[in-house]
PDB file of N, CA, C and O in Angstrom, chain B, residues numbered from 101:
ATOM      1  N   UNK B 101       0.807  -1.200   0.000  1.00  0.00           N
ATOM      2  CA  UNK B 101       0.000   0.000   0.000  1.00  0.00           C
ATOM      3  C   UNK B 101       0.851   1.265   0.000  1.00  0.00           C
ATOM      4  O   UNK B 101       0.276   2.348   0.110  1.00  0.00           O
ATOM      5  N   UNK B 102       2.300   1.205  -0.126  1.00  0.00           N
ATOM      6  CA  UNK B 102       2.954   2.302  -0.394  1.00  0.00           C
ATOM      7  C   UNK B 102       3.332   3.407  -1.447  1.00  0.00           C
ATOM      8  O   UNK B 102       4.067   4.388  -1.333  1.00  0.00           O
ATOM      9  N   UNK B 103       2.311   2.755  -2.918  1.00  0.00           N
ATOM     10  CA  UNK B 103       2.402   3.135  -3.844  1.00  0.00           C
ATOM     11  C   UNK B 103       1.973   4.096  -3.663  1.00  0.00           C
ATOM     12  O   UNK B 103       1.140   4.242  -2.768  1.00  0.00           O
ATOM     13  N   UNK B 104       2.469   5.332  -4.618  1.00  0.00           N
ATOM     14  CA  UNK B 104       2.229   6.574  -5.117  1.00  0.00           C
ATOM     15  C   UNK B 104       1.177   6.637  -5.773  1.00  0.00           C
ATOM     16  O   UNK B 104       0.535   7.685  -5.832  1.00  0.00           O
ATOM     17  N   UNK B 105       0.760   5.394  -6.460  1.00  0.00           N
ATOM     18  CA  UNK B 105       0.039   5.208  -8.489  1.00  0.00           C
ATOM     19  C   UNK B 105      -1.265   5.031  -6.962  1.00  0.00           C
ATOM     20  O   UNK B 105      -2.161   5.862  -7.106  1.00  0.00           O
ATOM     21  N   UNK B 106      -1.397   4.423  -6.067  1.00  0.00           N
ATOM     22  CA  UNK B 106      -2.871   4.127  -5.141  1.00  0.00           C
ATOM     23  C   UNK B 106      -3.211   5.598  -4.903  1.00  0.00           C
ATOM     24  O   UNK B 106      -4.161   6.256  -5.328  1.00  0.00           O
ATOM     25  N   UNK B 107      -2.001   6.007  -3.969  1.00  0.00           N
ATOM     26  CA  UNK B 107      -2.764   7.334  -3.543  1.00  0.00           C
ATOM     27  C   UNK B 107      -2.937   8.401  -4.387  1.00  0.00           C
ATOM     28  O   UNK B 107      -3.882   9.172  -4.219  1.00  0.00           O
ATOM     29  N   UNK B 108      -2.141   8.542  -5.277  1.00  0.00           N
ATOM     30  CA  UNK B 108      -3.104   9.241  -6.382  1.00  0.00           C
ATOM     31  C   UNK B 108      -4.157   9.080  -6.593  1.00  0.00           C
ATOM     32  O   UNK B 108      -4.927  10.014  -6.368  1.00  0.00           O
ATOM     33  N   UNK B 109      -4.795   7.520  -7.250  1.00  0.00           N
ATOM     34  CA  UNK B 109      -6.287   7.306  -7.639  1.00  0.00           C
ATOM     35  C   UNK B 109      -6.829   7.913  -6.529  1.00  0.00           C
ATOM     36  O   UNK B 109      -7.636   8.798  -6.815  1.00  0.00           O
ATOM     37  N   UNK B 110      -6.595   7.672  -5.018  1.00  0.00           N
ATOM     38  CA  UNK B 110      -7.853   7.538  -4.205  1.00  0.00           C
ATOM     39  C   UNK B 110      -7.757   9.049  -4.230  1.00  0.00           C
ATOM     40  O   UNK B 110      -8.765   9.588  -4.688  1.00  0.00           O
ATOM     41  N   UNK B 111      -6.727   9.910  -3.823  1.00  0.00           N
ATOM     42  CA  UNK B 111      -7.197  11.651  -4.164  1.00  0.00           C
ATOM     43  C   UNK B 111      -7.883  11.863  -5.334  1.00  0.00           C
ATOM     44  O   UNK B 111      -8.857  12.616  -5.331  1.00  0.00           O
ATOM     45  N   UNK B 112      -7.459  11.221  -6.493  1.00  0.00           N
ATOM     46  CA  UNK B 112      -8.286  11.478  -7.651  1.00  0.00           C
ATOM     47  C   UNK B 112      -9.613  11.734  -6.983  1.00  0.00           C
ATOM     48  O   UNK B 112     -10.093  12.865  -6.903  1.00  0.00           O
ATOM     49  N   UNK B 113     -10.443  10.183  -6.299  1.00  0.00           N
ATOM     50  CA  UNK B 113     -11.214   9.658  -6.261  1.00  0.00           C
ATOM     51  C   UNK B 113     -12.606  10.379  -5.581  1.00  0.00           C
ATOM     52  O   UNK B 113     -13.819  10.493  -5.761  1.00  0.00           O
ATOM     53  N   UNK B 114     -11.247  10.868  -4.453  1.00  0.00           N
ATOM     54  CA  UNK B 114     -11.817  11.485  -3.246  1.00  0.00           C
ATOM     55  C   UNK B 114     -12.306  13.299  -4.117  1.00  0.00           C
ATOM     56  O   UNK B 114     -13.303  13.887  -3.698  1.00  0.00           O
ATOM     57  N   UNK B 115     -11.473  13.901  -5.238  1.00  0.00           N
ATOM     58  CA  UNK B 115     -11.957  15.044  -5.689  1.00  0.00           C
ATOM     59  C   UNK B 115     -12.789  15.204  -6.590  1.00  0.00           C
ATOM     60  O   UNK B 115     -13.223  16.318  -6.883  1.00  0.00           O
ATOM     61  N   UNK B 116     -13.324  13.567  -7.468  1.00  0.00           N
ATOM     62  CA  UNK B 116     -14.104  13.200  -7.640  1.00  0.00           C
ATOM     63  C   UNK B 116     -15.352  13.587  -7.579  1.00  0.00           C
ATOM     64  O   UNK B 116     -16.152  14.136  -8.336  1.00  0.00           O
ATOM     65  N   UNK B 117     -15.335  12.900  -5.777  1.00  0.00           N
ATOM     66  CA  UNK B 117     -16.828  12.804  -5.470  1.00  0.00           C
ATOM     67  C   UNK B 117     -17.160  14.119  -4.857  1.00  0.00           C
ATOM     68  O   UNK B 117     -18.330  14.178  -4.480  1.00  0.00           O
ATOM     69  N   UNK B 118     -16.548  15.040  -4.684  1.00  0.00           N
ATOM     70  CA  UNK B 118     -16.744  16.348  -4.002  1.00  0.00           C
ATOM     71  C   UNK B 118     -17.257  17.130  -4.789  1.00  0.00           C
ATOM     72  O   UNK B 118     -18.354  17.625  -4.531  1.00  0.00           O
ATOM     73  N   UNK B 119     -16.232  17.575  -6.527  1.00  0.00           N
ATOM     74  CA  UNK B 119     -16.675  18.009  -7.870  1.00  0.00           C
ATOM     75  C   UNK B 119     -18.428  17.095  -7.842  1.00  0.00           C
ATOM     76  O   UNK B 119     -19.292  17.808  -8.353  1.00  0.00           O
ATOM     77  N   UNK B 120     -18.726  16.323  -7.559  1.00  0.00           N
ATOM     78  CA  UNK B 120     -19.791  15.911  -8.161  1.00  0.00           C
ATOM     79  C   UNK B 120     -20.726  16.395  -7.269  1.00  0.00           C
ATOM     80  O   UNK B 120     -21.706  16.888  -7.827  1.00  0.00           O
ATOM     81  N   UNK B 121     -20.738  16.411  -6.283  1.00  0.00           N
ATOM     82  CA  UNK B 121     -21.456  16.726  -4.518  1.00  0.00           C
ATOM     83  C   UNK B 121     -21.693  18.676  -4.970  1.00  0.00           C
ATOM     84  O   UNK B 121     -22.659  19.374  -4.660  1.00  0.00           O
ATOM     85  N   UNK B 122     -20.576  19.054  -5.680  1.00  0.00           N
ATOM     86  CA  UNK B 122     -20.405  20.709  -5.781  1.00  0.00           C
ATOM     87  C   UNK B 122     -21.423  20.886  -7.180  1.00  0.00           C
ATOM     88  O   UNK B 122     -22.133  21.872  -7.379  1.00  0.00           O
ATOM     89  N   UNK B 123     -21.357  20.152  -7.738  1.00  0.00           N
ATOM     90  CA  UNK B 123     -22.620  19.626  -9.022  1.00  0.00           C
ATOM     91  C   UNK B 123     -23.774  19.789  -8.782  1.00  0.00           C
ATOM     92  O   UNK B 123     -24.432  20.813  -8.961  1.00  0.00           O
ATOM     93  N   UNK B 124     -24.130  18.727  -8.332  1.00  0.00           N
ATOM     94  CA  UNK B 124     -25.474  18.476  -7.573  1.00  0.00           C
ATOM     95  C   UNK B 124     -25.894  19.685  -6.848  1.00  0.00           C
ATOM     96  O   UNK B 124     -27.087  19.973  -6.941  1.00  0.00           O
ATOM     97  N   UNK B 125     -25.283  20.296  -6.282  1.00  0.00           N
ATOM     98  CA  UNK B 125     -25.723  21.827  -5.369  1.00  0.00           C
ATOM     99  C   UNK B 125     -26.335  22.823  -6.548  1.00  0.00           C
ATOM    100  O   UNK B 125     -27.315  23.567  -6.521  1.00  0.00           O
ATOM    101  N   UNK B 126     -25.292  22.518  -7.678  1.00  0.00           N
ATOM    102  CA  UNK B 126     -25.293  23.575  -8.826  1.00  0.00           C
ATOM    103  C   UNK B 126     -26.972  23.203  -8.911  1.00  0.00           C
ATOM    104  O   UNK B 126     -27.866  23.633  -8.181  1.00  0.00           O
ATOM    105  N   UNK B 127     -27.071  22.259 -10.053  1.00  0.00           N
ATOM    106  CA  UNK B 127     -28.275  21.441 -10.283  1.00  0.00           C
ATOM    107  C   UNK B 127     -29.485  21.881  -9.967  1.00  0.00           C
ATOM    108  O   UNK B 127     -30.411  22.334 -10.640  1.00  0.00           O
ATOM    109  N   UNK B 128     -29.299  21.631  -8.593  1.00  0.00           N
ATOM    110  CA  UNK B 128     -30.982  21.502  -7.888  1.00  0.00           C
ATOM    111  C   UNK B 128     -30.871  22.519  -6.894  1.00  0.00           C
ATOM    112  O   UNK B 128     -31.769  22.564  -6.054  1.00  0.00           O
ATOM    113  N   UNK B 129     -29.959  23.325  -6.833  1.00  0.00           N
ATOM    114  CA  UNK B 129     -30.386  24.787  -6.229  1.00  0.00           C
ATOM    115  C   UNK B 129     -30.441  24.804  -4.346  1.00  0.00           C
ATOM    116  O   UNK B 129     -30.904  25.642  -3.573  1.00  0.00           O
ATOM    117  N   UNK B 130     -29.564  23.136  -4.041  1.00  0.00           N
ATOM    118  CA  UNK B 130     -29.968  23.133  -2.535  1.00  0.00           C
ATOM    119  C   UNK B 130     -29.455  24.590  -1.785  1.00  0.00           C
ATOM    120  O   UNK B 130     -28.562  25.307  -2.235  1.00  0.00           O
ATOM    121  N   UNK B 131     -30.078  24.798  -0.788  1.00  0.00           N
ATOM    122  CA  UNK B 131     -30.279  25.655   0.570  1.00  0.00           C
ATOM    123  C   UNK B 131     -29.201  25.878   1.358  1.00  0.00           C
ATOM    124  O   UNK B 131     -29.375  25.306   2.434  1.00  0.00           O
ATOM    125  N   UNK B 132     -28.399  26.320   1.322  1.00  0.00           N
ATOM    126  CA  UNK B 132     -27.238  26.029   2.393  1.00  0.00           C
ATOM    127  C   UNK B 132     -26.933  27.553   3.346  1.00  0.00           C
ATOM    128  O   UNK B 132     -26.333  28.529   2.896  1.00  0.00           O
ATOM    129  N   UNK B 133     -27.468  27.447   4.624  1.00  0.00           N
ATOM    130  CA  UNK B 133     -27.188  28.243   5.310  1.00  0.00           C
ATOM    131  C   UNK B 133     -25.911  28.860   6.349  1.00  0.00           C
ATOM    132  O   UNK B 133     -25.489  28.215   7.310  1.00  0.00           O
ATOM    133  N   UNK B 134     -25.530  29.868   6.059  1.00  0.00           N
ATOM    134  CA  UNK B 134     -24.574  30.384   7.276  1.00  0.00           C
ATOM    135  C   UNK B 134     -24.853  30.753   7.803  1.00  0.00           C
ATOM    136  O   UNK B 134     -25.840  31.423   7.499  1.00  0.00           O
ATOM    137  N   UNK B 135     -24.270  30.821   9.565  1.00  0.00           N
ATOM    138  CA  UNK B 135     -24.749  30.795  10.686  1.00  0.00           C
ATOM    139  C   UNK B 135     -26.639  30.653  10.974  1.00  0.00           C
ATOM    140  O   UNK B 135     -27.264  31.112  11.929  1.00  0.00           O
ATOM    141  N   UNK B 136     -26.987  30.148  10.212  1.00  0.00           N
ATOM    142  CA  UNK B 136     -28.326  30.256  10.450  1.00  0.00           C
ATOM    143  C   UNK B 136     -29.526  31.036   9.838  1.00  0.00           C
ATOM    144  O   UNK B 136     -30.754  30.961   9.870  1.00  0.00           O
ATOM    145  N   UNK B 137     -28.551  31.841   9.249  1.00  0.00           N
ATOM    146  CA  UNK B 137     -29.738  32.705   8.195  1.00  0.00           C
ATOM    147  C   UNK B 137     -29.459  33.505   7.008  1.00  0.00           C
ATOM    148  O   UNK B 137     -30.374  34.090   6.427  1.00  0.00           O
ATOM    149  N   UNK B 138     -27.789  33.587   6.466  1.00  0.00           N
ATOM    150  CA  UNK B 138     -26.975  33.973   5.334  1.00  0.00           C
ATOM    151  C   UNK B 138     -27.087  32.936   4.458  1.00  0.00           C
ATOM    152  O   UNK B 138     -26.403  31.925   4.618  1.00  0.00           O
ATOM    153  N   UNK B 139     -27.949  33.059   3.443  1.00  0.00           N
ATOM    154  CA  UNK B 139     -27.794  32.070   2.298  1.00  0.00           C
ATOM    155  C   UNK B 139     -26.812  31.623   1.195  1.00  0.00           C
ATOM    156  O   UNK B 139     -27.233  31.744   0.045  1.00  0.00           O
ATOM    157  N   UNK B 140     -25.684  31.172   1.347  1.00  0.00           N
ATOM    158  CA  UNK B 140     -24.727  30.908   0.284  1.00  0.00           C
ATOM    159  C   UNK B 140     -25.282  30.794  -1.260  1.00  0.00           C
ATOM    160  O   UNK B 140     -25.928  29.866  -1.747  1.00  0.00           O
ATOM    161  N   UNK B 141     -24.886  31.887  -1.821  1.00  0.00           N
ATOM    162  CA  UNK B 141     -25.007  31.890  -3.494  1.00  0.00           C
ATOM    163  C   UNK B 141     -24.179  30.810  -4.068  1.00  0.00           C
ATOM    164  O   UNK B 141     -23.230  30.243  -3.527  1.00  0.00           O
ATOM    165  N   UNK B 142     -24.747  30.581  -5.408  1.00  0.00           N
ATOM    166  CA  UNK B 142     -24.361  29.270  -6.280  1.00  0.00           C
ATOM    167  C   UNK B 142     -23.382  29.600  -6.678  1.00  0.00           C
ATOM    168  O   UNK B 142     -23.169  28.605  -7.370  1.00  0.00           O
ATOM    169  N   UNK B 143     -22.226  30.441  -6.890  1.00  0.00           N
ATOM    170  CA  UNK B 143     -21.514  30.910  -8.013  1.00  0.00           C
ATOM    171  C   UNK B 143     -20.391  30.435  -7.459  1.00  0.00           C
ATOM    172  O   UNK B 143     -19.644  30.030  -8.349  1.00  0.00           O
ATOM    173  N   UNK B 144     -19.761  30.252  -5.977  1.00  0.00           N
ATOM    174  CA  UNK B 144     -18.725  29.508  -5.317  1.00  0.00           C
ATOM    175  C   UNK B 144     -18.888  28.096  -5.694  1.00  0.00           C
ATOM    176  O   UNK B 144     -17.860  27.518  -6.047  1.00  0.00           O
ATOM    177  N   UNK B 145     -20.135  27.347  -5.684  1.00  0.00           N
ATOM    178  CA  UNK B 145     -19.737  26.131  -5.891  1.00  0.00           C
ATOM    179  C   UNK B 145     -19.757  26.060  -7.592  1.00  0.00           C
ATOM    180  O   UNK B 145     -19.957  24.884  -7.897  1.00  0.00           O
ATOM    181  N   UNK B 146     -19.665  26.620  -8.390  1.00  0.00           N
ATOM    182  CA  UNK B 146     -19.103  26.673  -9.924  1.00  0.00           C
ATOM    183  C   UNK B 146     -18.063  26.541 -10.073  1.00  0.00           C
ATOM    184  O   UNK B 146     -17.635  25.703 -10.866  1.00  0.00           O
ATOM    185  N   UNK B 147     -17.083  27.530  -9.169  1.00  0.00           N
ATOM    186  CA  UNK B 147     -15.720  27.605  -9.342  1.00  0.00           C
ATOM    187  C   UNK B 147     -15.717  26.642  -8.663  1.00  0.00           C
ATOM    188  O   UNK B 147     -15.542  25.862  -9.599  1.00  0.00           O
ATOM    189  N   UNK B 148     -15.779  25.768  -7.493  1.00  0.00           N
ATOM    190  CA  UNK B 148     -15.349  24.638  -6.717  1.00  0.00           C
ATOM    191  C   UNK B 148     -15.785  23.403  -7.243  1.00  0.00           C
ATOM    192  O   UNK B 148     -15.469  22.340  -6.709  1.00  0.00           O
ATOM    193  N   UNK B 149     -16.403  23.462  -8.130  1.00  0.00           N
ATOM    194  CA  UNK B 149     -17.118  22.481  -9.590  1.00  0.00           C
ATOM    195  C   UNK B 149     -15.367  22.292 -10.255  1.00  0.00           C
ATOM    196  O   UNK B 149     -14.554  21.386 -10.068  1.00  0.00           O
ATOM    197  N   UNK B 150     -15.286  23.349 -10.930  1.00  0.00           N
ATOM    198  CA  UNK B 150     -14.372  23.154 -12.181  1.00  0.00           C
ATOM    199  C   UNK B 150     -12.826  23.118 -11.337  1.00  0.00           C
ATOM    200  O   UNK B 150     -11.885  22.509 -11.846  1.00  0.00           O
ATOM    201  N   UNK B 151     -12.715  23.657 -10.336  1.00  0.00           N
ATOM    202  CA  UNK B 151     -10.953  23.295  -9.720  1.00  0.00           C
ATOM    203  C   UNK B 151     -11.028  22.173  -9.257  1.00  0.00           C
ATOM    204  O   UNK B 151     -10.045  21.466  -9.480  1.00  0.00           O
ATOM    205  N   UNK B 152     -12.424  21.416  -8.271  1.00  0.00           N
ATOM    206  CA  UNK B 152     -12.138  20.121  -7.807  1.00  0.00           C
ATOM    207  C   UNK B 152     -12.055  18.830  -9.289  1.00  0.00           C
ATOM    208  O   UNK B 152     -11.403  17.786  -9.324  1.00  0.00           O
ATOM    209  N   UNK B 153     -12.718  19.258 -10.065  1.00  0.00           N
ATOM    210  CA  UNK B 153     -12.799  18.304 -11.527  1.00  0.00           C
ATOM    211  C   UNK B 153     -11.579  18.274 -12.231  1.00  0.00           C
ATOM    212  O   UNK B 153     -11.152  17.343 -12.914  1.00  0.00           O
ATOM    213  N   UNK B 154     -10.818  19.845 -11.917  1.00  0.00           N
ATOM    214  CA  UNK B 154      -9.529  19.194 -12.928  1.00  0.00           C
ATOM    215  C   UNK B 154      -8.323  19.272 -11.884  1.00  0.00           C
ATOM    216  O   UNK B 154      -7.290  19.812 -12.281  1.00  0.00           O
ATOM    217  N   UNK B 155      -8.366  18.835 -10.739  1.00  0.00           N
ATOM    218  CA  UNK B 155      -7.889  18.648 -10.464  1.00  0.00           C
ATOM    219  C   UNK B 155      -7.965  16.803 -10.007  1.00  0.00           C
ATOM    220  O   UNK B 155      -6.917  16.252  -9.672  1.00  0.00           O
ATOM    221  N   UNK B 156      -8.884  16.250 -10.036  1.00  0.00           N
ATOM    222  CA  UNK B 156      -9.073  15.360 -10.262  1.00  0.00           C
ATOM    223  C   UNK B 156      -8.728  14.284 -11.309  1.00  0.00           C
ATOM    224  O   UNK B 156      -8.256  13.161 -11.132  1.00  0.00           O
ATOM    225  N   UNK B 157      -9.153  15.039 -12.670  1.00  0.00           N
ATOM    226  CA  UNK B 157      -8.766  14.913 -13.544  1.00  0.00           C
ATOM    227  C   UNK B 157      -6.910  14.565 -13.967  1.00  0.00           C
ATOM    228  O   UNK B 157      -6.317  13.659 -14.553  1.00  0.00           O
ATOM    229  N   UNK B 158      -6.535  15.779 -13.323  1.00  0.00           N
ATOM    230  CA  UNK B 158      -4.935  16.178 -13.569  1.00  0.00           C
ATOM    231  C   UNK B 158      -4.532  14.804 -12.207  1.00  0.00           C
ATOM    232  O   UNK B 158      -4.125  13.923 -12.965  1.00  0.00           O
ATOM    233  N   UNK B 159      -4.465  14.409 -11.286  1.00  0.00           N
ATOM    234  CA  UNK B 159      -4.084  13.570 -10.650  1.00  0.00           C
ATOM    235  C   UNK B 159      -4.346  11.824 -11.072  1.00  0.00           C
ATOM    236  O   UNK B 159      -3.709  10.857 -10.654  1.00  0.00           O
ATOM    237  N   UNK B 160      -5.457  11.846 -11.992  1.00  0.00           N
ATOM    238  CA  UNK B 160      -5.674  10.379 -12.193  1.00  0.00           C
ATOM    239  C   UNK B 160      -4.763   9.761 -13.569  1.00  0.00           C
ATOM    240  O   UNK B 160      -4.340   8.667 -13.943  1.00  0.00           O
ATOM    241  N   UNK B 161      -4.751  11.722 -14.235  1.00  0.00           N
ATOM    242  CA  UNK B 161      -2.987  11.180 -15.375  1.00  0.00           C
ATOM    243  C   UNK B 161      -2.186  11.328 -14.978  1.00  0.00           C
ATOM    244  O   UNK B 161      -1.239  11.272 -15.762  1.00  0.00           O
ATOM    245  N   UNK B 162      -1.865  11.610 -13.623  1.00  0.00           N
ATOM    246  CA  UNK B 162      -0.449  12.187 -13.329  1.00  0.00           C
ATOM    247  C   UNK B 162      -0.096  10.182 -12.549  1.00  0.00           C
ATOM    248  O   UNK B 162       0.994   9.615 -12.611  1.00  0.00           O
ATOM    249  N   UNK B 163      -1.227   9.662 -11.998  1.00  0.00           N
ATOM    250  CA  UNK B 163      -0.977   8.121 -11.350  1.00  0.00           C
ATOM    251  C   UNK B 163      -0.898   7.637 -12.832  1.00  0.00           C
ATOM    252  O   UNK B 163       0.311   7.403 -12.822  1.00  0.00           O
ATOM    253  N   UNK B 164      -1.331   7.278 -14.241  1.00  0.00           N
ATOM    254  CA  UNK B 164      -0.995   6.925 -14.826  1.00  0.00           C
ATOM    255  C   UNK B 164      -0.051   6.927 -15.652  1.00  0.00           C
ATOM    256  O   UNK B 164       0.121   6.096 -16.543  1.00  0.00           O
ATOM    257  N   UNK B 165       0.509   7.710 -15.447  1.00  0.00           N
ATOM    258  CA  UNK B 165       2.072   7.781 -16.439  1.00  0.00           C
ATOM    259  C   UNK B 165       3.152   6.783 -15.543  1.00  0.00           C
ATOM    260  O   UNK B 165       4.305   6.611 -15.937  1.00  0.00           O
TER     261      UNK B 165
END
């Protein structure tokens, strides 16, 4: 389990599912409150869409070479 080529995939894996989680928010418009009554706008998780995806992206070729 000391490989480099593993823990790459699983960061891949792991930025993955976050890009997709930051998706889904996009999508369907969920609710997300600060402290209790500041509504977080969609436009942060866009940018946290496209850096967690290529960075994902960029790590699952960087384990395959």
């Amino acid at each position: 389990m000391n490989s480099p080529t593993v823990g790459l995939r699983v960061a891949s894996v792991v930025f993955g599912l976050m890009s997709l989680a930051q998706l889904f928010r996009l999508l369907t418009g969920f609710e997300v409150l600060v402290a209790g009554y500041y509504q977080m706008p969609l436009w942060p998780n866009a940018v946290a869409f496209v850096i967690l995806a290529g960075l994902s992206v960029w790590l699952w070729r960087l384990s395959s070479k």
